[in-house]
DOMI-98969 format. One record per atom (N, C-alpha, C, O): residue number from 1; residue in one letter; x, y, z. Coordinates in Angstrom, 2 decimals. Example, Ala and Ser with C-alpha at 12.3 -4.5 7.8 and 13.67 -1.06 7.14 Angstrom:
<sites>
pos|code|u|v|w
1|A|13.19|-5.69|7.80
1|A|12.30|-4.50|7.80
1|A|13.20|-3.30|7.80
1|A|14.24|-3.32|8.46
2|S|12.85|-2.25|7.08
2|S|13.67|-1.06|7.14
2|S|12.90|0.03|7.87
2|S|13.41|1.14|8.04
</sites>
This chain:
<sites>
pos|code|u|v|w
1|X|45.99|175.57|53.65
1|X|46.34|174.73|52.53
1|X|45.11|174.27|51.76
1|X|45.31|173.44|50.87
2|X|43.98|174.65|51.95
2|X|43.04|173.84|51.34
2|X|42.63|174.74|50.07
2|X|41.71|174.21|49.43
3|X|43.04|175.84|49.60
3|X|42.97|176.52|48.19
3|X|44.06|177.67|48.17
3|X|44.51|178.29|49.14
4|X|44.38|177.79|46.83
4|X|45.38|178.80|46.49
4|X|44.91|180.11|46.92
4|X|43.84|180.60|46.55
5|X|45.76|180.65|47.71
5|X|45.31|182.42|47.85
5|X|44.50|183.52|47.08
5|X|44.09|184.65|47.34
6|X|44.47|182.88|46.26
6|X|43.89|183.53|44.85
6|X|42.76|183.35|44.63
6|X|42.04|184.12|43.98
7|X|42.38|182.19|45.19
7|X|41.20|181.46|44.54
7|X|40.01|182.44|45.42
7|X|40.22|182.76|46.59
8|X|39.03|182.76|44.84
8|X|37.93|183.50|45.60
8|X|37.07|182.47|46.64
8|X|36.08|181.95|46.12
9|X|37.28|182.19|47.74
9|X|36.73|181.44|48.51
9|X|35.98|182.40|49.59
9|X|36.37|183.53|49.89
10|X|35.12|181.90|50.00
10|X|34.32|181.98|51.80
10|X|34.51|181.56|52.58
10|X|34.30|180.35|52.58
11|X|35.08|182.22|53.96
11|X|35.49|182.01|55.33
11|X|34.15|180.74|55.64
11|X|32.97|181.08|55.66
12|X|34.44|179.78|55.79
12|X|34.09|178.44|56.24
12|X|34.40|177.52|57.80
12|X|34.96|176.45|58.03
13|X|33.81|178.44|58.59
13|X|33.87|177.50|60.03
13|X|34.24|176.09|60.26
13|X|35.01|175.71|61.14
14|X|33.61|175.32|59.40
14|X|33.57|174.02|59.46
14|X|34.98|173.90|58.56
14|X|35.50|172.78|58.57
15|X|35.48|174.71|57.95
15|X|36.66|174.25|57.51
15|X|37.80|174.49|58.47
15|X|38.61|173.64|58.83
16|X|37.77|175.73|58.84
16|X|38.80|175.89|59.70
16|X|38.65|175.10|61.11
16|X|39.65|175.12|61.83
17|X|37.70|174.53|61.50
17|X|37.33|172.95|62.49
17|X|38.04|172.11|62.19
17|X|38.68|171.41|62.97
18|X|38.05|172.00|60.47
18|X|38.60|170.43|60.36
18|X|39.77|170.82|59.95
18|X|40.35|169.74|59.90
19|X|40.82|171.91|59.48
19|X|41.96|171.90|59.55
19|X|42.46|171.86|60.77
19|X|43.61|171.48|61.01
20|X|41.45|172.33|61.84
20|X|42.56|172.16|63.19
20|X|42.20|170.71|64.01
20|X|42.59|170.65|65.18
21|X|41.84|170.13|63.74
21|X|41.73|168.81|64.24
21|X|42.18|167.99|63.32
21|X|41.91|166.86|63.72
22|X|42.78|167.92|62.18
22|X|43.44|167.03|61.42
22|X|45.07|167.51|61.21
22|X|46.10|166.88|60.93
23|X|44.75|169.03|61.50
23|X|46.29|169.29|61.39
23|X|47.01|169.50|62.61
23|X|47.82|168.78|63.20
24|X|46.49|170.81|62.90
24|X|46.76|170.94|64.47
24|X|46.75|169.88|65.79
24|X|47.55|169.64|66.69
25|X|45.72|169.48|65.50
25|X|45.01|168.24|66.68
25|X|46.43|167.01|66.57
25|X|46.91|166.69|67.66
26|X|46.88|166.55|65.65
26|X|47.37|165.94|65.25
26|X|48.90|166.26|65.89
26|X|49.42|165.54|66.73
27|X|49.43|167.29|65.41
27|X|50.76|168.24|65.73
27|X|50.81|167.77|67.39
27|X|51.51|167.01|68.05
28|X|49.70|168.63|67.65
28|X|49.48|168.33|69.09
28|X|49.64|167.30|70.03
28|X|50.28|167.28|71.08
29|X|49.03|166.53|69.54
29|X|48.89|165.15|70.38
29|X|50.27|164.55|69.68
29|X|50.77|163.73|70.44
30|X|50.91|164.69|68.63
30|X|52.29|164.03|68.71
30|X|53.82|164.63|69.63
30|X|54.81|164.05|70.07
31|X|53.34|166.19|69.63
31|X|54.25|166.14|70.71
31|X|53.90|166.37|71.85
31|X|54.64|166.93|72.65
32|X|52.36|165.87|72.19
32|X|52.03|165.42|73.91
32|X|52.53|163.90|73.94
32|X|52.82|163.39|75.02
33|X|52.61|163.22|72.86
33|X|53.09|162.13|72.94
33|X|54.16|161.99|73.38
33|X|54.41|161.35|74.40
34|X|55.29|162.83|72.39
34|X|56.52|162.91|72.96
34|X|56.91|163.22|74.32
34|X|57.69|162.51|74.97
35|X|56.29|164.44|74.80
35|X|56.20|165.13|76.02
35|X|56.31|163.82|77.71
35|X|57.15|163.68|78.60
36|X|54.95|163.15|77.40
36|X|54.69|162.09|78.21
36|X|56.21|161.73|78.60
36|X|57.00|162.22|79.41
37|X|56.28|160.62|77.65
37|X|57.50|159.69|77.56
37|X|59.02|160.65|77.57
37|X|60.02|160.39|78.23
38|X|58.90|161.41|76.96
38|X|60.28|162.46|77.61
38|X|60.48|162.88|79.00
38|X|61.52|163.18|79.59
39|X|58.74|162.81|79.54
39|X|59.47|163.53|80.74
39|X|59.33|162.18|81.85
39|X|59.61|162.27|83.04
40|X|58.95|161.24|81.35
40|X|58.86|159.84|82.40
40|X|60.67|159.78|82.35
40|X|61.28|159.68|83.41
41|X|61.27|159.83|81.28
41|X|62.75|158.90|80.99
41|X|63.96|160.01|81.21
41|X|65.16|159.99|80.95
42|X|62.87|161.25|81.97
42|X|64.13|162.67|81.69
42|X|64.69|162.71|80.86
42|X|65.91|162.77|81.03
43|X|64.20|162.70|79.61
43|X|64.96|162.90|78.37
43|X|65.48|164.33|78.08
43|X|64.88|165.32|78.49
44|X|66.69|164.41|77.32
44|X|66.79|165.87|77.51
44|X|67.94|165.95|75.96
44|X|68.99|165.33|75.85
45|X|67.31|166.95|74.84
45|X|68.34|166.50|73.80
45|X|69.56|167.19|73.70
45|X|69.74|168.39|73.94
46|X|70.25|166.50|73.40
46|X|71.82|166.99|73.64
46|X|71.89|166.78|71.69
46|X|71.49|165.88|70.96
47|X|72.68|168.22|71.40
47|X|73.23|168.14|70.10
47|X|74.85|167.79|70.07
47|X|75.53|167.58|69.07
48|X|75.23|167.80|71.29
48|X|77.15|166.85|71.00
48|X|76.71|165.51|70.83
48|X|77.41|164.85|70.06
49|X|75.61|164.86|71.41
49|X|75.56|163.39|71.00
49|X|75.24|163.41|69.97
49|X|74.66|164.32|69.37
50|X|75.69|162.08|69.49
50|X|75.59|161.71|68.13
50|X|75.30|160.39|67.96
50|X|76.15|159.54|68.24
51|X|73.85|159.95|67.39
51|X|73.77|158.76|67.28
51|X|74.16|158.21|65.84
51|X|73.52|158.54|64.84
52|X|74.85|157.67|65.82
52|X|75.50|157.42|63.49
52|X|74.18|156.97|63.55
52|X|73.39|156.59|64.41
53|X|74.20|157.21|61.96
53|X|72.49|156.82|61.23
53|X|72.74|154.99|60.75
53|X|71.77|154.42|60.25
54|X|73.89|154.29|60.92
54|X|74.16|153.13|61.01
54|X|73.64|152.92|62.14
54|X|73.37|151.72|62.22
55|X|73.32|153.56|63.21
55|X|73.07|153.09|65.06
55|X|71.91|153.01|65.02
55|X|71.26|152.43|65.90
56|X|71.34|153.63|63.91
56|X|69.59|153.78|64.17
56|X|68.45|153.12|63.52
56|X|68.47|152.54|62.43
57|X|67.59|153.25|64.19
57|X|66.68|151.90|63.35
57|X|66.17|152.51|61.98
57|X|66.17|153.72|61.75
58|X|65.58|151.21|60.80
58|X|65.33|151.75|59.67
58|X|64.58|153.10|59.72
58|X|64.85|154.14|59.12
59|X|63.24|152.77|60.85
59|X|62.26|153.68|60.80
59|X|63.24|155.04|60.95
59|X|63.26|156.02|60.21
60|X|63.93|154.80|62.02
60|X|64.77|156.41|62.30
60|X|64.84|156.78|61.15
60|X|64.19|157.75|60.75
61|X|65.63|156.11|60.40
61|X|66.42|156.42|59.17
61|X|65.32|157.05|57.97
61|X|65.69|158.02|57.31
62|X|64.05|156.48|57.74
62|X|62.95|156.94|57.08
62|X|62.46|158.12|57.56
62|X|62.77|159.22|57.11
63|X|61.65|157.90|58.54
63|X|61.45|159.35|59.08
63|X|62.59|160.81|58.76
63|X|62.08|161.71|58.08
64|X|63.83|160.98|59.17
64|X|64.70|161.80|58.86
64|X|64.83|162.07|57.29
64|X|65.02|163.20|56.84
65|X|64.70|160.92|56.53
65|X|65.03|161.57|55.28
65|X|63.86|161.78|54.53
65|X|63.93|162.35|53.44
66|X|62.17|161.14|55.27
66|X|61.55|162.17|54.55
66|X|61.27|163.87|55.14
66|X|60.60|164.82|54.73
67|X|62.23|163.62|56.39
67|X|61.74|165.42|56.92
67|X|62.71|166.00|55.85
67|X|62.45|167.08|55.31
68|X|63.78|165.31|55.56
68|X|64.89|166.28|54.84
68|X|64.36|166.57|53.37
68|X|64.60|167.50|52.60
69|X|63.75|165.68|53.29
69|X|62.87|165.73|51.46
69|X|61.85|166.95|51.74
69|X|61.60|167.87|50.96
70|X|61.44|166.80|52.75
70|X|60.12|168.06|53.32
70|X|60.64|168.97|53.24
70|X|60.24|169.76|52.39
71|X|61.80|169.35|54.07
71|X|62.21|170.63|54.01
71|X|63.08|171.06|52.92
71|X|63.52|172.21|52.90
72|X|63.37|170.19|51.97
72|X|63.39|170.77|50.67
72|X|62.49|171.08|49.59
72|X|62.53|171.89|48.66
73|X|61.88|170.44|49.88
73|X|60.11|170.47|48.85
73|X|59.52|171.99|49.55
73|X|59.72|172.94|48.78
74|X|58.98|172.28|50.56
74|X|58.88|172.98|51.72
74|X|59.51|174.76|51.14
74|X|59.03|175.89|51.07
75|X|60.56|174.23|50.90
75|X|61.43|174.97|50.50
75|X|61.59|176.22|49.15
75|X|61.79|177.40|48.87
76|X|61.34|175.01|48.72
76|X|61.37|175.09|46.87
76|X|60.06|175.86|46.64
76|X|59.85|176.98|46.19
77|X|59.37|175.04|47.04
77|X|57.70|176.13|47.06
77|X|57.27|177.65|47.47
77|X|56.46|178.46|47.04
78|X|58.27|177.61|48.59
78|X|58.10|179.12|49.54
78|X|58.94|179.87|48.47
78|X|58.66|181.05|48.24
79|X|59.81|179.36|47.89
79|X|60.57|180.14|46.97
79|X|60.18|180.23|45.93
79|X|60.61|181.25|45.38
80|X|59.15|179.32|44.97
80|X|58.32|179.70|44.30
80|X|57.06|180.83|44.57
80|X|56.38|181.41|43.73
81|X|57.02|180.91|46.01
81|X|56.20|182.00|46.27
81|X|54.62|181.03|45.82
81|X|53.82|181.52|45.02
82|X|54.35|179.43|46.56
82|X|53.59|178.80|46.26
82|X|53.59|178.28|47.73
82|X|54.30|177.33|48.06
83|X|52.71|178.97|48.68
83|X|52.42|178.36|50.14
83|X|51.56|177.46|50.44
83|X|51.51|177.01|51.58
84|X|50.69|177.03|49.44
84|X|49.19|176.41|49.34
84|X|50.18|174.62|49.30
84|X|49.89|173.70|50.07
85|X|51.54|174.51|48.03
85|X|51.47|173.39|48.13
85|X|52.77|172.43|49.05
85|X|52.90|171.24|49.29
86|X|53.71|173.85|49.41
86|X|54.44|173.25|51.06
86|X|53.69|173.43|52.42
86|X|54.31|173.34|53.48
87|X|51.99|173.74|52.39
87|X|51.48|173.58|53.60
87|X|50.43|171.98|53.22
87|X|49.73|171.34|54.00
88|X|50.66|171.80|51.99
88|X|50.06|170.29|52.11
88|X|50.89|169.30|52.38
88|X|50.54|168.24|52.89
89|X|52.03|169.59|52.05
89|X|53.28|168.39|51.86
89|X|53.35|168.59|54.02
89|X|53.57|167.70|54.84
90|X|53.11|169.82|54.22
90|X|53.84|169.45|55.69
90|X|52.86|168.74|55.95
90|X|53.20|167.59|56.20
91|X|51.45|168.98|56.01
91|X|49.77|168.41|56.43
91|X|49.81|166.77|56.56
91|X|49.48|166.01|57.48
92|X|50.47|166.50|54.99
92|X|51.06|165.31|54.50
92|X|51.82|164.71|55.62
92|X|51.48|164.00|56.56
93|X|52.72|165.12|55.30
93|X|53.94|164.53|56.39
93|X|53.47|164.58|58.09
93|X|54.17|163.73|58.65
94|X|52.78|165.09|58.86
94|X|52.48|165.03|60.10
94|X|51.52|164.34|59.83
94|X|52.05|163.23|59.90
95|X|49.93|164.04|59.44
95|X|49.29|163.41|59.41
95|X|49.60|161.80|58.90
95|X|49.08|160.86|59.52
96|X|50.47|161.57|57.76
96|X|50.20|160.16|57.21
96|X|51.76|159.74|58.05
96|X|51.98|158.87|58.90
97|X|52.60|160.65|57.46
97|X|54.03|159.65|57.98
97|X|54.44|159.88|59.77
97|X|54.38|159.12|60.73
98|X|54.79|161.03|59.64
98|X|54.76|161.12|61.55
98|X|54.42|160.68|62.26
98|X|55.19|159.94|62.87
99|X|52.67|160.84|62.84
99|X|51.49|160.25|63.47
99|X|51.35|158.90|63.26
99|X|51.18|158.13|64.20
100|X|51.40|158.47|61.93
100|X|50.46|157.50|61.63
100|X|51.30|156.24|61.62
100|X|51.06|155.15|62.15
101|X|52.16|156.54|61.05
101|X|53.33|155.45|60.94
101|X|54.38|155.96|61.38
101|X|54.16|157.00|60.76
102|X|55.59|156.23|62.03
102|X|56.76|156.54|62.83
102|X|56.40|156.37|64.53
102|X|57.03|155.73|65.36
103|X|55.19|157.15|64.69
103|X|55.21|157.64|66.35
103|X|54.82|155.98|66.70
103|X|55.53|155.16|67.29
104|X|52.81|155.72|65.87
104|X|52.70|154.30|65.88
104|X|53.58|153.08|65.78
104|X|53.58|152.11|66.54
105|X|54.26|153.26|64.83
105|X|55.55|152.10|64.95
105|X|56.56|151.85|66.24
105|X|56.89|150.78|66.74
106|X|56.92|153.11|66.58
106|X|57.67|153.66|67.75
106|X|57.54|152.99|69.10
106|X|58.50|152.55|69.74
107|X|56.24|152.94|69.47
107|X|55.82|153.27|70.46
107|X|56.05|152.30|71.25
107|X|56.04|152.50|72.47
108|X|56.30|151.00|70.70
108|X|57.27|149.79|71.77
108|X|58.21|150.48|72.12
108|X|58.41|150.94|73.25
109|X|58.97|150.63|71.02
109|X|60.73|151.55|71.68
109|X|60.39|152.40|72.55
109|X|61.10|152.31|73.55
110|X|59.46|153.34|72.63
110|X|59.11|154.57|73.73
110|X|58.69|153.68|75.17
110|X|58.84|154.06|76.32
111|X|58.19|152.54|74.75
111|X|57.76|152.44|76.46
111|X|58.47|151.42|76.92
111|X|58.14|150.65|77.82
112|X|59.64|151.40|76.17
112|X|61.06|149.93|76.79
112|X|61.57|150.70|78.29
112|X|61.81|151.90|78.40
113|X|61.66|149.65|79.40
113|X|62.06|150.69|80.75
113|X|63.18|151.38|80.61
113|X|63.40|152.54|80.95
114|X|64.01|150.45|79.97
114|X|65.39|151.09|79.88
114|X|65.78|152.27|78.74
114|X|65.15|152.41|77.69
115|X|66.96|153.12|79.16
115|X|66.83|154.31|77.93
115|X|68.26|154.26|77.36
115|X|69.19|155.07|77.43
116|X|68.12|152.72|76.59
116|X|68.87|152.64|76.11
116|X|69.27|153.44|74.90
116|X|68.63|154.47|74.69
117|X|70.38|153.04|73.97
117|X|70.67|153.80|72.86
117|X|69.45|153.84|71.20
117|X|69.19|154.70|70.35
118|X|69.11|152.74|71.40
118|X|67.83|152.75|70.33
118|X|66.99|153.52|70.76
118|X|66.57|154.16|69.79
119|X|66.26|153.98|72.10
119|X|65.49|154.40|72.90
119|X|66.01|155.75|72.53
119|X|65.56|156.41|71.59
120|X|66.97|156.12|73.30
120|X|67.79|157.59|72.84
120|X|67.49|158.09|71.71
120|X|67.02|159.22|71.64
121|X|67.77|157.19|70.42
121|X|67.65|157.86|69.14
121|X|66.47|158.01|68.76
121|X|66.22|159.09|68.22
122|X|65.42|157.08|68.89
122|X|64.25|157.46|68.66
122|X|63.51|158.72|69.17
122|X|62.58|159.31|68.62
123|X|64.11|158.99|70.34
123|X|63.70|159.96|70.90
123|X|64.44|161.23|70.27
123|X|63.75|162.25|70.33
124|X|65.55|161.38|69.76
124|X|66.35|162.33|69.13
124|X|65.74|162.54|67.59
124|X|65.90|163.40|66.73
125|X|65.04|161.43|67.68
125|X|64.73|161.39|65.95
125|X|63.48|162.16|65.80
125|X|63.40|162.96|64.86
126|X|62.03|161.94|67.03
126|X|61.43|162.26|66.71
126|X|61.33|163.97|67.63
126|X|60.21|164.47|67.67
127|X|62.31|164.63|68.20
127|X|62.81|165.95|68.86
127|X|62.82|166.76|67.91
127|X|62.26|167.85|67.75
128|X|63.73|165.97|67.10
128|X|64.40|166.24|65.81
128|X|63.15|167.22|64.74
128|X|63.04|168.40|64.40
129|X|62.31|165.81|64.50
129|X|61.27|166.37|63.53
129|X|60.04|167.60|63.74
129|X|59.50|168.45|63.03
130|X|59.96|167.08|65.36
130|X|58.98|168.59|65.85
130|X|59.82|169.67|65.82
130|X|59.42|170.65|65.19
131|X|61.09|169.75|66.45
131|X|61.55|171.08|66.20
131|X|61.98|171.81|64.65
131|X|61.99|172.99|64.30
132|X|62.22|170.87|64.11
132|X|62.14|171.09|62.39
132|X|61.01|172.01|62.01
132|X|60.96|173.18|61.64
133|X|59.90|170.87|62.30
133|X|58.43|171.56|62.06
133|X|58.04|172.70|62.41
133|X|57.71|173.59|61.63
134|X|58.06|172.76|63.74
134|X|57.77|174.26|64.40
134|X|58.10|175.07|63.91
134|X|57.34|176.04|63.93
135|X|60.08|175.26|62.77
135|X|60.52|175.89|61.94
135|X|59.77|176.51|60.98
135|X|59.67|177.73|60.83
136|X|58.97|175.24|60.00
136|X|58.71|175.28|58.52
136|X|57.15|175.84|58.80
136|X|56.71|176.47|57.84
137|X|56.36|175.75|59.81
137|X|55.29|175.80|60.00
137|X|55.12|177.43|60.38
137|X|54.07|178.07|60.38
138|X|56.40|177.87|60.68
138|X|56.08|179.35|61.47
138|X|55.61|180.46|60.20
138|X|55.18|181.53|60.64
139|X|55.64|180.35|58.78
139|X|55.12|181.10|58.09
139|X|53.95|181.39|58.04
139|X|53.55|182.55|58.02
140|X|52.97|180.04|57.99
140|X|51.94|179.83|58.03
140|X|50.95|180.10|59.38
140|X|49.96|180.81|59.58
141|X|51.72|179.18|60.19
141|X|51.01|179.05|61.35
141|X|52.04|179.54|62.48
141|X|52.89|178.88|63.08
142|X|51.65|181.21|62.63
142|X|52.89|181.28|63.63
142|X|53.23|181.76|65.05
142|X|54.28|182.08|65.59
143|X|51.33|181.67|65.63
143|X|51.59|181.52|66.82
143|X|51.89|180.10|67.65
143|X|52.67|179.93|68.59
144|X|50.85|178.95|66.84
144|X|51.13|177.43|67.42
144|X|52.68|177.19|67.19
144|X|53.32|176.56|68.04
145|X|53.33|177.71|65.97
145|X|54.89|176.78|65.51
145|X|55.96|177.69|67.02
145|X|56.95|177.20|67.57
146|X|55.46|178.77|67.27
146|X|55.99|179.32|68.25
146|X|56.05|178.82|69.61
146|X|57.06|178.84|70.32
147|X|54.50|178.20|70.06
147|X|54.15|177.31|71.13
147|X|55.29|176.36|71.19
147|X|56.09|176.22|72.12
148|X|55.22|175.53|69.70
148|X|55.74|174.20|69.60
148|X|57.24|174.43|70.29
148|X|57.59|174.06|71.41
149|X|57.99|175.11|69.31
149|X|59.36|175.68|69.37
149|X|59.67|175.50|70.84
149|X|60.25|174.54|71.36
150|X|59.07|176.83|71.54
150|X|59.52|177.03|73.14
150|X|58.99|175.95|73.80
150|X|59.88|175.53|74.54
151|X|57.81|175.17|73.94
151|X|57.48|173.99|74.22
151|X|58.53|172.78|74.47
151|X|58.59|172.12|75.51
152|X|59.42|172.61|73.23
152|X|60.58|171.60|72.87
152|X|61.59|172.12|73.83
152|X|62.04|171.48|74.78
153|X|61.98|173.58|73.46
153|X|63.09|173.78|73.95
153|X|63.44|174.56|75.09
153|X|64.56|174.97|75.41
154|X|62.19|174.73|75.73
154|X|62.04|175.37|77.21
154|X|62.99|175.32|78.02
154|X|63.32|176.33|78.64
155|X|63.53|174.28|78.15
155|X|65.22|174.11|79.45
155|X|66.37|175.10|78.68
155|X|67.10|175.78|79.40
156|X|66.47|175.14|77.54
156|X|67.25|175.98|76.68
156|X|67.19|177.42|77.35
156|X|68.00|177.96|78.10
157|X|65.80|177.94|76.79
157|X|65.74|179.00|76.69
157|X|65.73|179.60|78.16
157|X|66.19|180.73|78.27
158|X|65.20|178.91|79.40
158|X|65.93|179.27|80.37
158|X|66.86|179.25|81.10
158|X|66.79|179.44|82.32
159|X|68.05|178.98|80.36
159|X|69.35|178.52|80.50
159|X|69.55|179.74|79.40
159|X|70.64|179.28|79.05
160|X|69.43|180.70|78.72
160|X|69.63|181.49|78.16
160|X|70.46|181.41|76.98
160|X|70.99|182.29|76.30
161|X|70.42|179.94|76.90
161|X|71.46|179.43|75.41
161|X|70.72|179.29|73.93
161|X|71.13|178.72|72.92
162|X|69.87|179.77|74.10
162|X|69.09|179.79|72.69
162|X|67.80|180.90|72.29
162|X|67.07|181.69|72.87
163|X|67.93|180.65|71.62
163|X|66.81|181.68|71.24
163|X|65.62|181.78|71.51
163|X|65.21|180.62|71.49
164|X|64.77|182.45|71.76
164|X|63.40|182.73|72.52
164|X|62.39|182.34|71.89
164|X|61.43|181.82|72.47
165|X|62.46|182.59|70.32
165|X|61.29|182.18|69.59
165|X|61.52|181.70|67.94
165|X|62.48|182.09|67.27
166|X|60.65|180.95|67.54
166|X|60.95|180.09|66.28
166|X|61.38|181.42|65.02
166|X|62.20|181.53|64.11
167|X|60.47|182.12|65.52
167|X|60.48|183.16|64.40
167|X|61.91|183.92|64.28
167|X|62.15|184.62|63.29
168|X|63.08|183.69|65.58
168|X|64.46|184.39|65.46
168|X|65.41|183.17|65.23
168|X|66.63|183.27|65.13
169|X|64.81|182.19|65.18
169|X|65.62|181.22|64.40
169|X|65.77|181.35|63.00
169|X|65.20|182.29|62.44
170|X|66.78|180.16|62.07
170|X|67.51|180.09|60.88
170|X|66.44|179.47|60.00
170|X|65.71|178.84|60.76
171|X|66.14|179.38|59.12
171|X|65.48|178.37|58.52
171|X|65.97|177.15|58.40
171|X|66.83|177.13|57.52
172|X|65.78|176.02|58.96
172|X|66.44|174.55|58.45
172|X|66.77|174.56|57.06
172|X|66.19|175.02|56.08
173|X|68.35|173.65|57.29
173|X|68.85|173.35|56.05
173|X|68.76|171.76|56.01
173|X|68.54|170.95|56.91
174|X|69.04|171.58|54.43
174|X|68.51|169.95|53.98
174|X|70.06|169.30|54.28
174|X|70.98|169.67|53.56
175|X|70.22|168.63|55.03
175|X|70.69|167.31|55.42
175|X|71.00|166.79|54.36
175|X|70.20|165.89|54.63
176|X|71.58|166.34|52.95
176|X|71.43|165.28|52.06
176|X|72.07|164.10|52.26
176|X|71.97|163.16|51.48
177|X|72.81|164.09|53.40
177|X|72.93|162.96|53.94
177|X|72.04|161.79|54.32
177|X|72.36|160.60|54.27
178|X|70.95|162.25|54.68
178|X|70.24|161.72|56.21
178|X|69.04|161.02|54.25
178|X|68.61|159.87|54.15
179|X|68.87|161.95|53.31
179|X|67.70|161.76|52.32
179|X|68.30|160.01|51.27
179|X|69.40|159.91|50.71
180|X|67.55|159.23|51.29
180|X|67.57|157.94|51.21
180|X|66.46|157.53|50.29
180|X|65.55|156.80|50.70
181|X|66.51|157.98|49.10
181|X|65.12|157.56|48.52
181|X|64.82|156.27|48.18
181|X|63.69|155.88|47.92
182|X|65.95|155.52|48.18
182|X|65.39|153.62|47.80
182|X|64.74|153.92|49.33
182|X|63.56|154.22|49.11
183|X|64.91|153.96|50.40
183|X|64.17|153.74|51.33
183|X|63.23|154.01|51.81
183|X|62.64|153.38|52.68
184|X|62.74|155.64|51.01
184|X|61.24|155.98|50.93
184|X|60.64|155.51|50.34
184|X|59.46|155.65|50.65
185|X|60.90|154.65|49.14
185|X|60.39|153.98|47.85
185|X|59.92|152.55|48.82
185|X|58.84|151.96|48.70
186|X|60.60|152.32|49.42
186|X|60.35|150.41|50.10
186|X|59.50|151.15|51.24
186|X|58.52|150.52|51.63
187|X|59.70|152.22|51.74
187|X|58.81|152.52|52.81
187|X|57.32|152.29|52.65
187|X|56.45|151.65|53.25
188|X|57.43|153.34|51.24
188|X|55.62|153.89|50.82
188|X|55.22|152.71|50.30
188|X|53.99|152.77|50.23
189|X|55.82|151.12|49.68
189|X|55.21|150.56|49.38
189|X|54.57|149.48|50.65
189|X|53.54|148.82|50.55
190|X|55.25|149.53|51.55
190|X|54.92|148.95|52.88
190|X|53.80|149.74|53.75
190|X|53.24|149.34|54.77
191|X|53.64|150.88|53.09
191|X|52.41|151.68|53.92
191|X|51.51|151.03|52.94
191|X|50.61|150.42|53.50
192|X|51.47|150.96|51.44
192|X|50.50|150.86|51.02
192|X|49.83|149.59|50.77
192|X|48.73|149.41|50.25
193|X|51.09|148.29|51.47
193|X|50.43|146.70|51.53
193|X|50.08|147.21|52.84
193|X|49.61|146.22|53.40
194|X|50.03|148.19|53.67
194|X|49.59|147.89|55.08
194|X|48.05|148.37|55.03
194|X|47.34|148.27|56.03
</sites>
């Protein structure tokens, strides 16, 4: 993501360093984050449950509808045949909103003993968004989004109920349910008094 395909650039070490420690590094350590705390609480995601988006906390509710804005933006671009500016919007979205604010905000709810239903969803919420990712990311990056993928859904795939790798999956579709823009609007201005 850091110049258009076009653009005549030089293979830069120090760049490809700092894309993978701001992007990757990042990816990473959010779903070792997850990982931890999933496997302390045996978490395990079930798609018959259903938590209503009334059940879930605001943050839930933010997070989801900016992945659903992502993977339409995401979207729109790849179909413009413009990869330079849905690999910033994802860069975007894992670095400032994911990481920085969702997981951080989270992270009381993640270490409550009990696994209760707020607990549940948060944890569904943020399952949710890595396996999304691993999706949108596999063009670009598609041995790690592959890692990610089977990583998430490892009990699946040896249970033989799903598919083996990100790349024989569907492309995510946009939710317009879950997309809430007064609430990205009150969100981003609360990141930016923060």
């Amino acid at each position: 993501s850091n110049s258009s395909p076009w653009d005549n650039l030089k293979f830069d070490l120090d760049g490809v360093q700092e894309s993978q420690r701001k992007f990757l590094g990042t990816l990473y350590n959010t779903y070792g984050f997850f990982a931890i705390y999933a496997n302390i609480d045996n978490y395990q995601f079930d798609s018959t449950r259903v938590i209503s988006k009334e059940n879930r906390s605001e943050l839930d509710r933010w997070i989801m509808s900016k992945l659903n804005s992502l993977v339409h933006e995401v979207t729109n671009s790849l179909n413009d045949y413009d990869p330079t500016k849905g690999s910033r919007l994802i860069e975007e979205f894992v670095g400032e909103e994911l990481s920085n604010w969702f997981v951080r905000l989270s992270r009381r709810v993640f270490w409550k003993g009990e696994l209760n239903e707020d607990k549940l969803a948060a944890y569904d919420t943020l399952f949710t968004c890595l396996n999304t990712l691993s999706k949108i990311i596999a063009p670009v990056v598609p041995f790690f989004s592959d890692w990610l993928f089977r990583a998430l859904n490892n009990h699946k795939i040896h249970q033989g109920s799903e598919v083996e790798s990100v790349h024989l999956t569907d492309w995510p579709q946009v939710d317009r349910s879950w997309i809430d823009t007064d609430l990205e609007s009150k969100m981003a201005r609360a990141q930016l008094v923060s």
